[in-house]
Z-matrix of the N, CA and C atoms (Angstrom, degrees):
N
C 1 1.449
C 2 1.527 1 108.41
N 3 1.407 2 130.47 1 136.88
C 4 1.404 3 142.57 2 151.53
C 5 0.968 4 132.66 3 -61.31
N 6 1.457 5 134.03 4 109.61
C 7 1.645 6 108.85 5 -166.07
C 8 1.728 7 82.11 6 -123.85
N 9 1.797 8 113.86 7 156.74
C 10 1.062 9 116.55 8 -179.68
C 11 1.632 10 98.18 9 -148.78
N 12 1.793 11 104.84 10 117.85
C 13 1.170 12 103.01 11 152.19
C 14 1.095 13 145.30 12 28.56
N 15 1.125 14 151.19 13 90.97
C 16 1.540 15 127.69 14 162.35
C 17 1.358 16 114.58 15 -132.48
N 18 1.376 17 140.35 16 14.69
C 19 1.399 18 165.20 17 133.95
C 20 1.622 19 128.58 18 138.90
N 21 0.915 20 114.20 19 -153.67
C 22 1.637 21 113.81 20 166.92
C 23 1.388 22 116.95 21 -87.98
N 24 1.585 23 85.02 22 142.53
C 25 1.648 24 106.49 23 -168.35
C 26 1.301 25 102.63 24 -59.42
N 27 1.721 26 138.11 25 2.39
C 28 1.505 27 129.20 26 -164.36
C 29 1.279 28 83.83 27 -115.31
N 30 1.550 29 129.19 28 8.51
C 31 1.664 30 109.95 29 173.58
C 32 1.505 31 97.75 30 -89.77
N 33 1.502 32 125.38 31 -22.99
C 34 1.446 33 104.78 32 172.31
C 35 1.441 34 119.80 33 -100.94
N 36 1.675 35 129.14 34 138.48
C 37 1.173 36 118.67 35 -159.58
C 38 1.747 37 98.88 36 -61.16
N 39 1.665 38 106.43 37 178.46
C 40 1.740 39 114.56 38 142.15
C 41 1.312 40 119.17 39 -41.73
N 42 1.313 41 138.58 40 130.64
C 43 1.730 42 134.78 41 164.94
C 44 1.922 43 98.05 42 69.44
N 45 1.278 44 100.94 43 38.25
C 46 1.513 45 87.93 44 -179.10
C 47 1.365 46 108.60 45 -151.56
N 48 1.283 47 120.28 46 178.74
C 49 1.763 48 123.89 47 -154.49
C 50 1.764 49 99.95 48 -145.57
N 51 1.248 50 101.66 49 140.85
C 52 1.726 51 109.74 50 141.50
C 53 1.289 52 107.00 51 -115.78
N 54 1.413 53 109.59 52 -175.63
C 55 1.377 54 155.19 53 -169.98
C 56 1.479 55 129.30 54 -96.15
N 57 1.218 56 125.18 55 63.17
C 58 1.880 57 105.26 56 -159.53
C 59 1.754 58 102.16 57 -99.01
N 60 1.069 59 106.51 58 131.57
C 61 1.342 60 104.40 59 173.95
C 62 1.488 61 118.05 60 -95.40
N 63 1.573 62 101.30 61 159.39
C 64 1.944 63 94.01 62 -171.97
C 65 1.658 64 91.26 63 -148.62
N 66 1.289 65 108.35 64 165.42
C 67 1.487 66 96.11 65 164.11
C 68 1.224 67 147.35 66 -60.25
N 69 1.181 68 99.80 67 -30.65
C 70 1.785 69 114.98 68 145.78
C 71 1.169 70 154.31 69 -58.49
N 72 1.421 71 108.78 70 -8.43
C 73 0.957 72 153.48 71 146.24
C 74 1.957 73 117.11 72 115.08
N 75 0.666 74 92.27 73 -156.52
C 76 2.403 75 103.34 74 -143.07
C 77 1.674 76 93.17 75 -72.87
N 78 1.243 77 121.97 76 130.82
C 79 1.593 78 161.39 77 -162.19
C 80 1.519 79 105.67 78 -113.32
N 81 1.480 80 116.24 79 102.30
C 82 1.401 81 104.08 80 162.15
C 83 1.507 82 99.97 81 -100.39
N 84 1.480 83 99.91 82 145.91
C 85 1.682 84 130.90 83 172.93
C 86 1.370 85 111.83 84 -110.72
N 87 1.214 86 126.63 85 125.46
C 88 1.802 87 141.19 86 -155.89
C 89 1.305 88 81.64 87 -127.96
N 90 1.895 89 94.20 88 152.19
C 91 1.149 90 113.54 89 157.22
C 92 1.707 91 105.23 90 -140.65
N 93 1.333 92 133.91 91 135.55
C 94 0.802 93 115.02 92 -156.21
C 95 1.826 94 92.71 93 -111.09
N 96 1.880 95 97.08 94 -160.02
C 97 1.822 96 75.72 95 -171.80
C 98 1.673 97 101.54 96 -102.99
N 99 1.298 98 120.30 97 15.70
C 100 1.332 99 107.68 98 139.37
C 101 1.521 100 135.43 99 -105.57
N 102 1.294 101 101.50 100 42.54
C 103 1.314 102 119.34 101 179.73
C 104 1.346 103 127.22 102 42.01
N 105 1.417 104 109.73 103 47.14
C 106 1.704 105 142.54 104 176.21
C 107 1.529 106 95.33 105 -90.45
N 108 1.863 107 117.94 106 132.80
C 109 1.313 108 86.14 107 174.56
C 110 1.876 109 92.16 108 -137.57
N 111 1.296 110 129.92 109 119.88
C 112 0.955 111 141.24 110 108.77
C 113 1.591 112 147.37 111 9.60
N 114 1.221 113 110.54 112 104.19
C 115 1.333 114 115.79 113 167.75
C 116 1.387 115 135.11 114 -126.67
N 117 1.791 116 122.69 115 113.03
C 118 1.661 117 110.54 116 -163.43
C 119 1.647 118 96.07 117 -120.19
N 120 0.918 119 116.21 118 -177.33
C 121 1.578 120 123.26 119 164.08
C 122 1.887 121 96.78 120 -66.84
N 123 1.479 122 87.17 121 155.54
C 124 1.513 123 76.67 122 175.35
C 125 1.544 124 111.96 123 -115.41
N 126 1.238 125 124.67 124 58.53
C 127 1.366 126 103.48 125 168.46
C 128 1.908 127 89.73 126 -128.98
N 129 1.430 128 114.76 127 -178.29
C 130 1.343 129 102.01 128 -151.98
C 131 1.906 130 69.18 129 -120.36
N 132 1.686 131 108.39 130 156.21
C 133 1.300 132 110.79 131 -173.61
C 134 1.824 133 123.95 132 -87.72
N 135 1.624 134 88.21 133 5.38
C 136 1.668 135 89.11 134 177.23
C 137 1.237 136 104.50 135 -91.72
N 138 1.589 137 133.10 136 -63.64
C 139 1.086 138 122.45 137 -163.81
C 140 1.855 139 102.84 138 -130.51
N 141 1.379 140 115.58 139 29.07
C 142 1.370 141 105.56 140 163.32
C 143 1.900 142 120.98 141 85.82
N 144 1.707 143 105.09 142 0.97
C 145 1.039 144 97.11 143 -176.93
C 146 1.231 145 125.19 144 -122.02
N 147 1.689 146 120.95 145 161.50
C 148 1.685 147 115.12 146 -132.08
C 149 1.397 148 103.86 147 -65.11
N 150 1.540 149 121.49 148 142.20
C 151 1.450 150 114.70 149 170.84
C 152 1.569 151 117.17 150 -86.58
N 153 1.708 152 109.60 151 10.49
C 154 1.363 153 106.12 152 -154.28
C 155 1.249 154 87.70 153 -103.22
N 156 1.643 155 131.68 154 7.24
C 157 1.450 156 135.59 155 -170.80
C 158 1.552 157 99.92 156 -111.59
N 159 1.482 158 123.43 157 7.92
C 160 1.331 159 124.05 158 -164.56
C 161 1.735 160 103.15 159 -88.37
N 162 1.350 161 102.75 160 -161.85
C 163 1.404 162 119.79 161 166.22
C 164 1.332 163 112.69 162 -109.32
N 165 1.527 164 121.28 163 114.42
C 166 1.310 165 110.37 164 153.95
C 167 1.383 166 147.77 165 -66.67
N 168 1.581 167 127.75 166 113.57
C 169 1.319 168 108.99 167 163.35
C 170 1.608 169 123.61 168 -129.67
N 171 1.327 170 116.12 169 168.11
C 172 1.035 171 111.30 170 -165.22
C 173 1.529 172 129.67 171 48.87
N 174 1.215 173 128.52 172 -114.79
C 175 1.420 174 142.13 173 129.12
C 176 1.401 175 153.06 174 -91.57
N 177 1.753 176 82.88 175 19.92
C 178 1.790 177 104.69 176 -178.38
C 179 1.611 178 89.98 177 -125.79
N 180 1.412 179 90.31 178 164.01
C 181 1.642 180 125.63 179 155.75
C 182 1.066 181 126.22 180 -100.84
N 183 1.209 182 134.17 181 145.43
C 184 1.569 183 138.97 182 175.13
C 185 1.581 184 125.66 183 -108.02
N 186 1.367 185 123.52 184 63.83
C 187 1.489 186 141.28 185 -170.83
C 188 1.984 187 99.17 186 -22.20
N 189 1.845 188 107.93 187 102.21
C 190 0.956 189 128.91 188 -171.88
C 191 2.378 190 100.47 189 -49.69
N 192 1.119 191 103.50 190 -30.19
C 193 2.102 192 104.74 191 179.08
C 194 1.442 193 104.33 192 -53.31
N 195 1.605 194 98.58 193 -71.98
C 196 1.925 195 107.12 194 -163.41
C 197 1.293 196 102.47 195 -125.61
N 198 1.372 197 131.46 196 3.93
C 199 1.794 198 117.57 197 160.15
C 200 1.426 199 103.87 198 94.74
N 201 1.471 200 124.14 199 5.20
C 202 1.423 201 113.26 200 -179.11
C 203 1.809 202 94.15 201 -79.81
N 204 1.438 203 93.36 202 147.28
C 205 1.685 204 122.33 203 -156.08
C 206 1.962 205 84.53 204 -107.42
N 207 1.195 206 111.07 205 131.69
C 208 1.771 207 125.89 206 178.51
C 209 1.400 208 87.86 207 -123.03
N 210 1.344 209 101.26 208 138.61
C 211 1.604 210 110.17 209 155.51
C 212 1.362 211 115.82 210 -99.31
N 213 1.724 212 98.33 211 132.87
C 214 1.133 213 108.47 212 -175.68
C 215 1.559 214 141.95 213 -68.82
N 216 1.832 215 93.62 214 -5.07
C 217 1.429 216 117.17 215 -170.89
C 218 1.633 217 107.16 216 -89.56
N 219 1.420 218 101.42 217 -18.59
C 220 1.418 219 96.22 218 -170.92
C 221 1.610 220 101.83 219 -146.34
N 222 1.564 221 125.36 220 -5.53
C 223 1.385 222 111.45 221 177.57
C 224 1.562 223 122.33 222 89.63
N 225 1.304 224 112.99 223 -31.06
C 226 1.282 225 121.22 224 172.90
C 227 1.893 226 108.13 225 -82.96
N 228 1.757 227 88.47 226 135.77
C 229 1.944 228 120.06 227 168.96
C 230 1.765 229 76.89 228 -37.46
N 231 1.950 230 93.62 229 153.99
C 232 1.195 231 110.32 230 178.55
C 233 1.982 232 90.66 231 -115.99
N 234 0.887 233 127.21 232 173.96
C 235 1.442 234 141.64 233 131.63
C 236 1.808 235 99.39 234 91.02
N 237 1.253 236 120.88 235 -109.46
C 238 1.245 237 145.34 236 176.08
C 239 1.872 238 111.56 237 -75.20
N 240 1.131 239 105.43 238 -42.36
C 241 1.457 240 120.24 239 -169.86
C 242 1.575 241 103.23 240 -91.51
N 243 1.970 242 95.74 241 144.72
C 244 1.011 243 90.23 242 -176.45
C 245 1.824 244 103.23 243 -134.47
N 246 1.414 245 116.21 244 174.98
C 247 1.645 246 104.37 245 -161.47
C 248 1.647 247 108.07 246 137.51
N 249 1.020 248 110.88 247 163.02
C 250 1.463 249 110.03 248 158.23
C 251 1.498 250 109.73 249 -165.05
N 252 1.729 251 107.03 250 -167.90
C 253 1.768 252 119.69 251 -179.71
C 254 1.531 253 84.62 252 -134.15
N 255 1.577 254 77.07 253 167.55
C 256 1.479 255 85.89 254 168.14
C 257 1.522 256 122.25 255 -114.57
N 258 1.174 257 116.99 256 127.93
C 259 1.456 258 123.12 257 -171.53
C 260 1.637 259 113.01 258 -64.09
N 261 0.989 260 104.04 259 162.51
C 262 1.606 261 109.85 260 -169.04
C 263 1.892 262 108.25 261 -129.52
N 264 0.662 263 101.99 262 108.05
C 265 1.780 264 113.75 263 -175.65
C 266 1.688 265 93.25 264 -42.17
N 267 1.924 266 108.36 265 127.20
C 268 1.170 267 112.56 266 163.67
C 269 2.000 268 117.53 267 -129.35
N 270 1.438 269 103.34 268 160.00
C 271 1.310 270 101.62 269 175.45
C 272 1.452 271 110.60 270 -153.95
N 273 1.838 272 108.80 271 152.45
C 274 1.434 273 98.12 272 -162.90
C 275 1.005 274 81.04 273 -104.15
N 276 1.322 275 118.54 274 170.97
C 277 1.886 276 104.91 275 142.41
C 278 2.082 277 100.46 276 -168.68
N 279 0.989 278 107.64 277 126.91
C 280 1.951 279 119.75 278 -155.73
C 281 1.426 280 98.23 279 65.67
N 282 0.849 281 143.53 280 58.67
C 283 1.645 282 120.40 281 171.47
C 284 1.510 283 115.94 282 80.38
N 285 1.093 284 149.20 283 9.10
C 286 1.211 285 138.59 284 -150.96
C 287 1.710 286 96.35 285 -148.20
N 288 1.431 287 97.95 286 135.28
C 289 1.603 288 104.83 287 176.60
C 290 1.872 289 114.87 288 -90.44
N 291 0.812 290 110.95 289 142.36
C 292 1.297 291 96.14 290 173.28
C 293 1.688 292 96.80 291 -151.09
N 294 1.875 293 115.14 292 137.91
C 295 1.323 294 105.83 293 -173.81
C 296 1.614 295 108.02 294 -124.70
N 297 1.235 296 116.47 295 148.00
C 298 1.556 297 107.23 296 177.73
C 299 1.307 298 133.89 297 -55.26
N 300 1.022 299 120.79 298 71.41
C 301 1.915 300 106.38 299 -173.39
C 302 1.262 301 144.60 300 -71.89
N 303 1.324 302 86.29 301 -15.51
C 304 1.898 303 96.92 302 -166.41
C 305 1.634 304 83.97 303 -80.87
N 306 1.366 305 139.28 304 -53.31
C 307 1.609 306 138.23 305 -162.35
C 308 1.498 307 90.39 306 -50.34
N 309 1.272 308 86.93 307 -79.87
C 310 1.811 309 114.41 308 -172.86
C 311 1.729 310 95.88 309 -18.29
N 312 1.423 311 130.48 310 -87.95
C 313 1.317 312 133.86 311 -146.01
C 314 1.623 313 108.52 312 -81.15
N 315 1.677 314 117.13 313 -17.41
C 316 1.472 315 116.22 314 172.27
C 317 2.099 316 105.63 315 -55.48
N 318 1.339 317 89.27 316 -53.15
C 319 1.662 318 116.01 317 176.18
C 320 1.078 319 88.02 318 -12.80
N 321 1.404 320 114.47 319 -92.16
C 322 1.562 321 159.71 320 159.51
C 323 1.055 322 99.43 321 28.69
N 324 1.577 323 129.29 322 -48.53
C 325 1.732 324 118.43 323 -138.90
C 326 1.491 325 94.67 324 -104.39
């Protein structure tokens, strides 16, 4: 597996997300507020919009359009809704995130 960089876990807040882009397209990275951190595709599977702009809780997100909640552990709609992303293998190790991409986005095609 390839893992590449993508910085310290104190660049993303508690309950909060960036944005990583790849050629395959855009990676949200979670951190939650026990400092679990998460990685799904970032677009949300109902209508396409970013989950990395959502609210975190627990171990879900809440897709900032229509409020459908993804879990972050596995990518799959929670509740009523159904759909998913695909998660992206993560690892910390000193402080530093680094996520698998080359597996992750071959998957992909």
């Amino acid at each position: 597996m390839t893992w590449f960089d993508i910085g310290a876990i104190e660049d993303i807040p508690q309950r909060g997300a960036r944005c990583v882009a790849t050629p395959r397209g855009k990676i949200g990275v979670f951190r939650t507020h026990d400092d679990r951190i998460f990685a799904i595709e970032d677009h949300c599977p109902h209508r396409g919009g970013p989950l990395s702009q959502g609210i975190v809780h627990g171990a879900a997100v809440t897709c900032p359009l229509h409020n459908w909640v993804i879990s972050l552990e596995t990518g799959k709609a929670l509740g009523a809704d159904e759909g998913s992303v695909k998660t992206i293998p993560v690892r910390v190790e000193d402080g530093r995130i680094a996520l698998a991409l080359g597996e992750a986005l071959l998957a992909a095609e």
